[in-house]
DRENDREN-527408 format. One record per residue: residue number from 0; x, y, z of N, C-alpha, C, CB in turn; residue in one letter. Coordinates in Angstrom, 2 decimals. Glycine has a CB too. Example, Ala and Ser with C-alpha at 12.3 -4.5 7.8 and 13.67 -1.06 7.14 Angstrom:
<r resi="0" n_px="13.19" n_py="-5.69" n_pz="7.80" ca_px="12.30" ca_py="-4.50" ca_pz="7.80" c_px="13.20" c_py="-3.30" c_pz="7.80" cb_px="11.31" cb_py="-4.47" cb_pz="9.05" resn="A"/>
<r resi="1" n_px="12.85" n_py="-2.25" n_pz="7.08" ca_px="13.67" ca_py="-1.06" ca_pz="7.14" c_px="12.90" c_py="0.03" c_pz="7.87" cb_px="14.08" cb_py="-0.60" cb_pz="5.72" resn="S"/>
! end
This chain:
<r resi="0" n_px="-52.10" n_py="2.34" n_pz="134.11" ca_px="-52.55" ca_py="2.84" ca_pz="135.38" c_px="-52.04" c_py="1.91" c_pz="136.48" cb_px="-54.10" cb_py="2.97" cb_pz="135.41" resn="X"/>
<r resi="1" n_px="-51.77" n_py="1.73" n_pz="137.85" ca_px="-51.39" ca_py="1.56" ca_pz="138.96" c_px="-52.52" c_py="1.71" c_pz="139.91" cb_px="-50.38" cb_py="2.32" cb_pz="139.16" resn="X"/>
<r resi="2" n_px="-52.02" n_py="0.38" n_pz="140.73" ca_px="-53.15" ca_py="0.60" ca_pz="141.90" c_px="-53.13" c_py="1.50" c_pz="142.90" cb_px="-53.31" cb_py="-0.43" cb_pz="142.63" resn="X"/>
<r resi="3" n_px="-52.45" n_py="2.38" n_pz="143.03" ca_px="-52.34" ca_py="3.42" ca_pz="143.58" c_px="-53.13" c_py="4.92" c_pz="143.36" cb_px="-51.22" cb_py="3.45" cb_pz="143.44" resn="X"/>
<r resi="4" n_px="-53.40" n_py="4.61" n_pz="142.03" ca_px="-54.12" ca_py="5.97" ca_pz="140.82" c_px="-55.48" c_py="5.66" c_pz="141.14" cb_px="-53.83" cb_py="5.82" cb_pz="138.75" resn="X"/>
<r resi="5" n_px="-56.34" n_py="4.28" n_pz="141.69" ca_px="-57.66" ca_py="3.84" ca_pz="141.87" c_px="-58.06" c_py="5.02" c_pz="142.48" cb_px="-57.92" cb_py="2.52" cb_pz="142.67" resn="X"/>
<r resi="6" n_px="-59.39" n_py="5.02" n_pz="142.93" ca_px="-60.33" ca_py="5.16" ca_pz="143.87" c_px="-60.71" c_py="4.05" c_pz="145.14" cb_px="-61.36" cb_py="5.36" cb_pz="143.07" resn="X"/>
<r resi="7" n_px="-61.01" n_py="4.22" n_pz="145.71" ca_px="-61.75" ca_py="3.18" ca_pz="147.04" c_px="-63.20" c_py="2.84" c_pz="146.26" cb_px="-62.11" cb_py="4.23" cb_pz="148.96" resn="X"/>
<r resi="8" n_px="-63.15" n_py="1.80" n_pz="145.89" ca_px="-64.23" ca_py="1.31" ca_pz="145.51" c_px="-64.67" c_py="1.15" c_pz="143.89" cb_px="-65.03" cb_py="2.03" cb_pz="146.19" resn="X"/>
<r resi="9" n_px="-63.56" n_py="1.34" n_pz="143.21" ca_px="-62.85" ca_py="0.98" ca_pz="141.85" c_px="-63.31" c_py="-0.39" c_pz="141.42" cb_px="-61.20" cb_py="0.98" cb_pz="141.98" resn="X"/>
<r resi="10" n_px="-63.64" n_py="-1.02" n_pz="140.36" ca_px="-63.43" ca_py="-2.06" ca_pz="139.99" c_px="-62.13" c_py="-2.17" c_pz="138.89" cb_px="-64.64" cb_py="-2.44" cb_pz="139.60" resn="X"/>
<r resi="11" n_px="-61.76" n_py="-3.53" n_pz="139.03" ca_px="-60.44" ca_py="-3.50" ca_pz="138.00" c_px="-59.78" c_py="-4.53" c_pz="137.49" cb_px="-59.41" cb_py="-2.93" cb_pz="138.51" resn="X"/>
<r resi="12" n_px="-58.77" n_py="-5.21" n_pz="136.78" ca_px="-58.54" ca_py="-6.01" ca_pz="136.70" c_px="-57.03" c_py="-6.14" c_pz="136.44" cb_px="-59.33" cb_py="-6.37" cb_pz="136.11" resn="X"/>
<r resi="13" n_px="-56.36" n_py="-7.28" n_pz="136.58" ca_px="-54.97" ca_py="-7.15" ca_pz="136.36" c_px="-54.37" c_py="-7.95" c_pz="135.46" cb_px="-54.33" cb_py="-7.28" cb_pz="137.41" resn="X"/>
<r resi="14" n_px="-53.45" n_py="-7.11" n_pz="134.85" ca_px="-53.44" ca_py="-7.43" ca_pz="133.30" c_px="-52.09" c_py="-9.24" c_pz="133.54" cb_px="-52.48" cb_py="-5.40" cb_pz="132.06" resn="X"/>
<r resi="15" n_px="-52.23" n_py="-10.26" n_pz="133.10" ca_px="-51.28" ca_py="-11.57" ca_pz="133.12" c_px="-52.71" c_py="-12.31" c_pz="133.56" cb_px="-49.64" cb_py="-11.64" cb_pz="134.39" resn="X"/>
<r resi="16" n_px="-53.63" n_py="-11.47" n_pz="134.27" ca_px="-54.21" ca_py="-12.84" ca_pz="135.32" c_px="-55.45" c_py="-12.80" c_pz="134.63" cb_px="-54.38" cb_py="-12.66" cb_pz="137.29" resn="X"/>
<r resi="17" n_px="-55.68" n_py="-14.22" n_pz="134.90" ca_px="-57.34" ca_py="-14.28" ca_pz="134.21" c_px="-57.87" c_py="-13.51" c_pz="133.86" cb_px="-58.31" cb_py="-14.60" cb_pz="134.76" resn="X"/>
<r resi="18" n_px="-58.90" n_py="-13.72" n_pz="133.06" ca_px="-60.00" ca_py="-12.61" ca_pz="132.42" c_px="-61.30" c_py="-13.08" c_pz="133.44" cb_px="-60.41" cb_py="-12.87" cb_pz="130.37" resn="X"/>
<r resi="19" n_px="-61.51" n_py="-13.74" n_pz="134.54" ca_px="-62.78" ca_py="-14.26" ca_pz="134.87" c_px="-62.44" c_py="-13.32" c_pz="136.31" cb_px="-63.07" cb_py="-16.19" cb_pz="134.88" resn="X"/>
<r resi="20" n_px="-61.15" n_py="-13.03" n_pz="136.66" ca_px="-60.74" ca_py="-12.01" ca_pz="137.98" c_px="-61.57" c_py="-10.90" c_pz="137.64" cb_px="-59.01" cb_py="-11.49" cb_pz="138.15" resn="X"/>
<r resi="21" n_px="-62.06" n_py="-10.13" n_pz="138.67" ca_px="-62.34" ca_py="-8.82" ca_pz="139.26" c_px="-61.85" c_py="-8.45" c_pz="140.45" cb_px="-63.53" cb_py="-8.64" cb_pz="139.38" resn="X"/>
<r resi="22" n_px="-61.70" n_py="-7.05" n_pz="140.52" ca_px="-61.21" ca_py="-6.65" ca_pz="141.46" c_px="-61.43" c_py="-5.43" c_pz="142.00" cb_px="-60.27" cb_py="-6.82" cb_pz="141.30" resn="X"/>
<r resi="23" n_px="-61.74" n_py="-5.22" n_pz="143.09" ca_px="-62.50" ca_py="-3.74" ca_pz="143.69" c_px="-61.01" c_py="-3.35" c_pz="144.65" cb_px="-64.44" cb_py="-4.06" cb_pz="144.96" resn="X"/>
<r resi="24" n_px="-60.85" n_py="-2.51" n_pz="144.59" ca_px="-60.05" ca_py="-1.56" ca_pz="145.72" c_px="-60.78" c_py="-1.16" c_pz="146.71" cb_px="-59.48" cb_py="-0.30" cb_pz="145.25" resn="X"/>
<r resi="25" n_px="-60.19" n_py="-1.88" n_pz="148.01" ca_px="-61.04" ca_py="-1.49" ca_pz="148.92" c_px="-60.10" c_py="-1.06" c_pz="150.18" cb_px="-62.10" cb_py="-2.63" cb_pz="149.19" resn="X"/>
<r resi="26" n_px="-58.75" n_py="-0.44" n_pz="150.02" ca_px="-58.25" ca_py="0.28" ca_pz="150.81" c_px="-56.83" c_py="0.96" c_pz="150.06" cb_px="-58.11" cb_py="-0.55" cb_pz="152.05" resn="X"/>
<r resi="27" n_px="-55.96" n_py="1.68" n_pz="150.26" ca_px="-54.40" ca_py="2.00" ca_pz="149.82" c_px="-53.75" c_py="0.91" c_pz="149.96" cb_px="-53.62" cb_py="3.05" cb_pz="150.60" resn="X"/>
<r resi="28" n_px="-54.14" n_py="-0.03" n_pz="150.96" ca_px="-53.02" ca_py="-1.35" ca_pz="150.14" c_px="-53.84" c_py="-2.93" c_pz="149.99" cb_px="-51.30" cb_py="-1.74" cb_pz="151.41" resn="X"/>
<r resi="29" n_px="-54.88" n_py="-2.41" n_pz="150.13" ca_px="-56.15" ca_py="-3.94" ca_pz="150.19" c_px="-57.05" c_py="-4.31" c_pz="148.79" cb_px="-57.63" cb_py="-3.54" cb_pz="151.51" resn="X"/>
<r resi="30" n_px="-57.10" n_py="-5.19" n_pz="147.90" ca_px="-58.44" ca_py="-5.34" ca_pz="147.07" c_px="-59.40" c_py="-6.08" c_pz="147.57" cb_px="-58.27" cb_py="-5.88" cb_pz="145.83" resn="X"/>
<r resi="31" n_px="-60.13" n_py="-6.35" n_pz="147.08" ca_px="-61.30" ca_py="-7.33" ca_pz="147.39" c_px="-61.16" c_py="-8.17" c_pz="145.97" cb_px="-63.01" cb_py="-6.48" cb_pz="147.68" resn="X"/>
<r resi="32" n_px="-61.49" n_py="-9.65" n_pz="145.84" ca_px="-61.09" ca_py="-10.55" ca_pz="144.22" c_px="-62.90" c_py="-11.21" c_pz="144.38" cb_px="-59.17" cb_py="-12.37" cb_pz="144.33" resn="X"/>
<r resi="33" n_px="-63.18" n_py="-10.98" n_pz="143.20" ca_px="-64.48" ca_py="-12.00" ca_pz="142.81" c_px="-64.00" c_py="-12.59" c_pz="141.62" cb_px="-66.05" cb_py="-11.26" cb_pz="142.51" resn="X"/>
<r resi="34" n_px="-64.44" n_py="-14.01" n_pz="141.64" ca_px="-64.56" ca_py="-14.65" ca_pz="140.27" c_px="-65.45" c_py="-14.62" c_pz="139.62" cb_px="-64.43" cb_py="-15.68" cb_pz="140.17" resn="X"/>
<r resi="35" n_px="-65.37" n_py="-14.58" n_pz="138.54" ca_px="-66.62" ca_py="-14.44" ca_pz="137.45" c_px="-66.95" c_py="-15.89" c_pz="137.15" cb_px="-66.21" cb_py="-13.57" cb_pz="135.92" resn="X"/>
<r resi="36" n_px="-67.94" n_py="-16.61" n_pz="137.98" ca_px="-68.18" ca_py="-17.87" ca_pz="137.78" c_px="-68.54" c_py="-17.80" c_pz="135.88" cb_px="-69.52" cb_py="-18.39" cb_pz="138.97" resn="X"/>
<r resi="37" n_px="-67.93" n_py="-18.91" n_pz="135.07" ca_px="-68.24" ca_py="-19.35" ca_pz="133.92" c_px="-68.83" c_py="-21.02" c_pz="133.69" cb_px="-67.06" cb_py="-19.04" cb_pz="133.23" resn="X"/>
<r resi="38" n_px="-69.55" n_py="-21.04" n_pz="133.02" ca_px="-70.15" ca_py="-22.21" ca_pz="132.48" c_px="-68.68" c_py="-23.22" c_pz="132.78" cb_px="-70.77" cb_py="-21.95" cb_pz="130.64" resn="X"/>
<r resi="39" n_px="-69.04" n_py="-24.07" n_pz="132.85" ca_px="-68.15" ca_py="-25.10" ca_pz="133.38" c_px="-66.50" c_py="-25.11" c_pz="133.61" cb_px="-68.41" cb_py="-26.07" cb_pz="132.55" resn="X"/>
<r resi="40" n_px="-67.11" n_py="-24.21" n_pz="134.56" ca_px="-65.74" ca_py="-23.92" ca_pz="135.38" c_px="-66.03" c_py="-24.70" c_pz="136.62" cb_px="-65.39" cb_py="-22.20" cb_pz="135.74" resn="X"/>
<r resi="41" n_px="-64.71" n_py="-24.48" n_pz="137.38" ca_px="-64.76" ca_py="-25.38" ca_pz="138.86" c_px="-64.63" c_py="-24.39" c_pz="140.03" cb_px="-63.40" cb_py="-26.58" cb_pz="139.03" resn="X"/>
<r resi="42" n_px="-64.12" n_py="-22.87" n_pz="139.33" ca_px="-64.23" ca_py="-21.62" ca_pz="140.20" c_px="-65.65" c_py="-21.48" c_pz="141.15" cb_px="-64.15" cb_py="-20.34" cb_pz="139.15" resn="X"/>
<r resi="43" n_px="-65.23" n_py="-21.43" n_pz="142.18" ca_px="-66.81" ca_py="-21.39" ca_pz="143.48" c_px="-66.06" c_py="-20.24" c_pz="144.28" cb_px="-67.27" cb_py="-23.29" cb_pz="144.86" resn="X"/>
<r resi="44" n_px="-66.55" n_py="-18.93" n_pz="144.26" ca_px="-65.84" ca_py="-17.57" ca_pz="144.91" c_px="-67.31" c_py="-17.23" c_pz="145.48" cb_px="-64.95" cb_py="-16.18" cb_pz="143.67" resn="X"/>
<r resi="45" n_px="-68.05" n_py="-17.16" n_pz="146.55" ca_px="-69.31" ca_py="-16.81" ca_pz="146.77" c_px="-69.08" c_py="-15.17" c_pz="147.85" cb_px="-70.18" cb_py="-18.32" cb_pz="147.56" resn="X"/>
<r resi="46" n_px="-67.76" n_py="-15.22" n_pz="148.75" ca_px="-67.61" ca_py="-13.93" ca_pz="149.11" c_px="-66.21" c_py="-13.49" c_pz="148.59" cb_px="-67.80" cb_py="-13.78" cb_pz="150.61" resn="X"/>
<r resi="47" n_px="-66.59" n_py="-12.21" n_pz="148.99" ca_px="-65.14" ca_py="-11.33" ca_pz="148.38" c_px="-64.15" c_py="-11.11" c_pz="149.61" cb_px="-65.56" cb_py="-9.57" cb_pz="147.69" resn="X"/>
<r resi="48" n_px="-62.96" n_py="-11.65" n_pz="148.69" ca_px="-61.74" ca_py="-12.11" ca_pz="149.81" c_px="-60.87" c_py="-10.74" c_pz="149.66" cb_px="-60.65" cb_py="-13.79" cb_pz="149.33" resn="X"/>
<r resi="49" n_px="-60.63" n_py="-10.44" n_pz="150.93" ca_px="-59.41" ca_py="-9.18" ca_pz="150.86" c_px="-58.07" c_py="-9.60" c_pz="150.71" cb_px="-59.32" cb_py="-8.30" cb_pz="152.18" resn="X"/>
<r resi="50" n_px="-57.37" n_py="-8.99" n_pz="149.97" ca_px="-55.83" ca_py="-9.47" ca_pz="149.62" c_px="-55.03" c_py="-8.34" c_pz="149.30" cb_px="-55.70" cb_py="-10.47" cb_pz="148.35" resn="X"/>
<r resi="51" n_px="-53.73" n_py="-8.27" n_pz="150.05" ca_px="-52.59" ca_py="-7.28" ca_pz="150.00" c_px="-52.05" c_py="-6.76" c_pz="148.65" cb_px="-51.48" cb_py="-7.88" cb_pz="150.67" resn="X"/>
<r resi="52" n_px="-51.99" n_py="-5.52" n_pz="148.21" ca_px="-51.77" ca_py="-5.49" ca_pz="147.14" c_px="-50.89" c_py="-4.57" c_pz="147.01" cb_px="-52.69" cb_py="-5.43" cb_pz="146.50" resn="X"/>
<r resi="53" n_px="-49.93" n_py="-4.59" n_pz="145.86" ca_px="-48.90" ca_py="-3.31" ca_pz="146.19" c_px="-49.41" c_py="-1.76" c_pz="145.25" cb_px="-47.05" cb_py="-3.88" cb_pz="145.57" resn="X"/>
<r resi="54" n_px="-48.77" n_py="-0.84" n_pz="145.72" ca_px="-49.38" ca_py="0.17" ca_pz="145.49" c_px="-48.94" c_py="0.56" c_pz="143.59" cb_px="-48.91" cb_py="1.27" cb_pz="146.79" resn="X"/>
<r resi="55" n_px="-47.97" n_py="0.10" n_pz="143.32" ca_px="-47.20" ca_py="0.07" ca_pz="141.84" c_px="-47.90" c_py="-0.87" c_pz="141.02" cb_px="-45.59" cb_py="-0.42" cb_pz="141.86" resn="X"/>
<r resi="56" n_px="-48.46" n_py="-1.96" n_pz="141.38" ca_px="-49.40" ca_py="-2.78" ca_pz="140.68" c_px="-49.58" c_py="-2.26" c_pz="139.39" cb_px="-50.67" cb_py="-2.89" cb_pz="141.34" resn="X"/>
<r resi="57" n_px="-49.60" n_py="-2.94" n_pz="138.17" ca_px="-50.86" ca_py="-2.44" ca_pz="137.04" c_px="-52.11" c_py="-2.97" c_pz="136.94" cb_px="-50.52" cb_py="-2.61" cb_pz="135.68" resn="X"/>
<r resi="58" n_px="-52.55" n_py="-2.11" n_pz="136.81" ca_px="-53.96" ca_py="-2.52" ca_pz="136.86" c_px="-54.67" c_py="-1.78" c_pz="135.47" cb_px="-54.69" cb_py="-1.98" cb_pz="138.42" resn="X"/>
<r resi="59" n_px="-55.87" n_py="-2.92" n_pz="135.00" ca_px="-57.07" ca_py="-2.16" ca_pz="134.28" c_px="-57.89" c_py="-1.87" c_pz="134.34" cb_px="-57.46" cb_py="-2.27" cb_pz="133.68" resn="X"/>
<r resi="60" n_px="-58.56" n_py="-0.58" n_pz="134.92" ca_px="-59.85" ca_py="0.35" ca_pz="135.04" c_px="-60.56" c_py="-0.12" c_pz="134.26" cb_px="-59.81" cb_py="1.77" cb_pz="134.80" resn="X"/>
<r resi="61" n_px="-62.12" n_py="-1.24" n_pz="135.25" ca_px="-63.24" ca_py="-1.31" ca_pz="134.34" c_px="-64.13" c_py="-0.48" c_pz="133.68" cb_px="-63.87" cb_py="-1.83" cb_pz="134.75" resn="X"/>
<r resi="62" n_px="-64.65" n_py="-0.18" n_pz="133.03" ca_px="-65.57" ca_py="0.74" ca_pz="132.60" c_px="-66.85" c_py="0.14" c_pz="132.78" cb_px="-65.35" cb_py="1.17" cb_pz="131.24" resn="X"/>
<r resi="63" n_px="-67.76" n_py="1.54" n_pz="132.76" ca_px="-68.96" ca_py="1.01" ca_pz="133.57" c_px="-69.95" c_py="-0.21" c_pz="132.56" cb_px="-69.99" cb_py="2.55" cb_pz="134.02" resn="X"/>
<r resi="64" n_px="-69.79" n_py="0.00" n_pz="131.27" ca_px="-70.06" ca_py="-1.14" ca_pz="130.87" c_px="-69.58" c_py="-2.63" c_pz="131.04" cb_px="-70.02" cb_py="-0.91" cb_pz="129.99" resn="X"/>
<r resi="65" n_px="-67.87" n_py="-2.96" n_pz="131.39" ca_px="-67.91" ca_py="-4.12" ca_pz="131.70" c_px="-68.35" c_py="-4.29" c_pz="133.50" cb_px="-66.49" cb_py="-4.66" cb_pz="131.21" resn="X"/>
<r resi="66" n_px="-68.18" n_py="-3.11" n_pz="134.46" ca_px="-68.98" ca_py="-3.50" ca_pz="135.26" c_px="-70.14" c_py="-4.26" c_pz="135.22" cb_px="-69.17" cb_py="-2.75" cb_pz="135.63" resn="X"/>
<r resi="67" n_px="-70.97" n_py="-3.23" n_pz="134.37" ca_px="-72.24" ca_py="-3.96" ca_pz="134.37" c_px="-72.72" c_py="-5.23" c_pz="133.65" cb_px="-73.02" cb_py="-3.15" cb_pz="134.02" resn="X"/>
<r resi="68" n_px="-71.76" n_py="-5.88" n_pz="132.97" ca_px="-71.82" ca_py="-7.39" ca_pz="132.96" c_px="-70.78" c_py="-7.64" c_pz="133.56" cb_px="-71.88" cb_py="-8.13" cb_pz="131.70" resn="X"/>
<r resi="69" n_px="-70.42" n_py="-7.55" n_pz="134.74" ca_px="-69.37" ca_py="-8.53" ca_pz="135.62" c_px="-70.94" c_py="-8.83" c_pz="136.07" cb_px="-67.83" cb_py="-7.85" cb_pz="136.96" resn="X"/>
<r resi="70" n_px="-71.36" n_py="-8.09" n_pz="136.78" ca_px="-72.56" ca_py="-7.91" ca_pz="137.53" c_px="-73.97" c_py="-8.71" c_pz="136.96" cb_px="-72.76" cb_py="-6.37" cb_pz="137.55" resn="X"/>
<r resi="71" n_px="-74.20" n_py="-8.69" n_pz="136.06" ca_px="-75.35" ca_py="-9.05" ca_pz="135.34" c_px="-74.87" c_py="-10.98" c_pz="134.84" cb_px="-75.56" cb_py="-7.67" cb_pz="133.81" resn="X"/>
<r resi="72" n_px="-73.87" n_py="-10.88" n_pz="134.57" ca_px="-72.87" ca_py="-12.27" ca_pz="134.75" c_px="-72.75" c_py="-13.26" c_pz="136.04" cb_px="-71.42" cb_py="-11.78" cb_pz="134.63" resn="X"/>
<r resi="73" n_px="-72.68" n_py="-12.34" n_pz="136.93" ca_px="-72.81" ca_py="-12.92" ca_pz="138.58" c_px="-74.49" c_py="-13.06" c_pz="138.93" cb_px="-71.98" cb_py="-11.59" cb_pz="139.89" resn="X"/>
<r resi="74" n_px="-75.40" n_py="-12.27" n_pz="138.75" ca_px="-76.57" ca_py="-12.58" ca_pz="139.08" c_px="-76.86" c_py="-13.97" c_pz="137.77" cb_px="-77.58" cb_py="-11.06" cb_pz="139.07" resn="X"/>
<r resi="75" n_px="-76.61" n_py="-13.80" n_pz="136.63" ca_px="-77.75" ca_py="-14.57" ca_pz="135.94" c_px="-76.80" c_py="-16.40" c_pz="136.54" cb_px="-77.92" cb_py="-14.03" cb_pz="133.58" resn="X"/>
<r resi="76" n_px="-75.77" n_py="-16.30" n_pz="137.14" ca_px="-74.80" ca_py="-17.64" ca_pz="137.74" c_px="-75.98" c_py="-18.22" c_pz="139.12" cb_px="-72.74" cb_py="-16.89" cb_pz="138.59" resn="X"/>
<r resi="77" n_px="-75.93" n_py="-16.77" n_pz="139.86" ca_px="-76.44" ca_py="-16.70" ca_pz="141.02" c_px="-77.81" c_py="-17.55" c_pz="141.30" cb_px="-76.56" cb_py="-15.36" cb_pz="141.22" resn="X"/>
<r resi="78" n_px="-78.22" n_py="-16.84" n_pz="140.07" ca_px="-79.48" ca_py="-17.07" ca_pz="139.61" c_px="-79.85" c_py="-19.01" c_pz="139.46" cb_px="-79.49" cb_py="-16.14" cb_pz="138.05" resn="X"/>
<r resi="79" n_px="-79.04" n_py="-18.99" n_pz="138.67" ca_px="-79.00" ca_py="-20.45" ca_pz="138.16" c_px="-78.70" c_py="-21.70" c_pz="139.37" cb_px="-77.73" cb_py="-20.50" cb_pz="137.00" resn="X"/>
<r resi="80" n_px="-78.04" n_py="-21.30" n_pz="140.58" ca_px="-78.25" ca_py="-22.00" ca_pz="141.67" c_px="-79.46" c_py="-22.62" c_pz="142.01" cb_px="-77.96" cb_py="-21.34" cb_pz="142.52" resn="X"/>
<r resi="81" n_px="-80.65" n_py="-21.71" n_pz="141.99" ca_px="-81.79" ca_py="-21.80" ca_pz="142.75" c_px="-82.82" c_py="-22.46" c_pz="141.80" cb_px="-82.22" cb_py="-20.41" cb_pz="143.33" resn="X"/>
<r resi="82" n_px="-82.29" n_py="-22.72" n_pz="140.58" ca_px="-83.00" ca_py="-23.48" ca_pz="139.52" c_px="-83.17" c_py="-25.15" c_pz="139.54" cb_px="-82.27" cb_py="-23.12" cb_pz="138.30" resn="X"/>
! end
């Protein structure tokens, strides 16, 4: 698939680059990148940065299950701040 085939508001990931990347489509040529903070990592991503992206890109369509631990991954991090 290609970043062009997304939706606006897609999550996704791109296949060479990290496995801790996410990535939302948030225009025809814009993503948004979160890191998936991990246990002793040095990654600190707290907002989502917009970055130019080309429309031929490959990309991999999350499914709503790994959504929902990108998500559940970022809160229980989030979480652990305030501890």
């Amino acid at each position: 698939m290609i970043f062009q085939e997304l939706q606006t508001g897609d999550y996704f990931r791109i296949p060479g680059m990290s496995a801790e990347l996410v990535y939302r489509k948030a225009s025809d040529s814009q993503c948004s990148i979160n890191a998936l903070l991990q246990p002793n990592s040095t990654k600190i991503s707290v907002l989502p940065l917009l970055q130019p992206i080309r429309s031929s890109t490959t990309v991999i369509l999350l499914t709503p299950t790994e959504i929902a631990n990108y998500f559940a991954t970022k809160q229980e991090y989030l979480s652990s701040l305030w501890k």
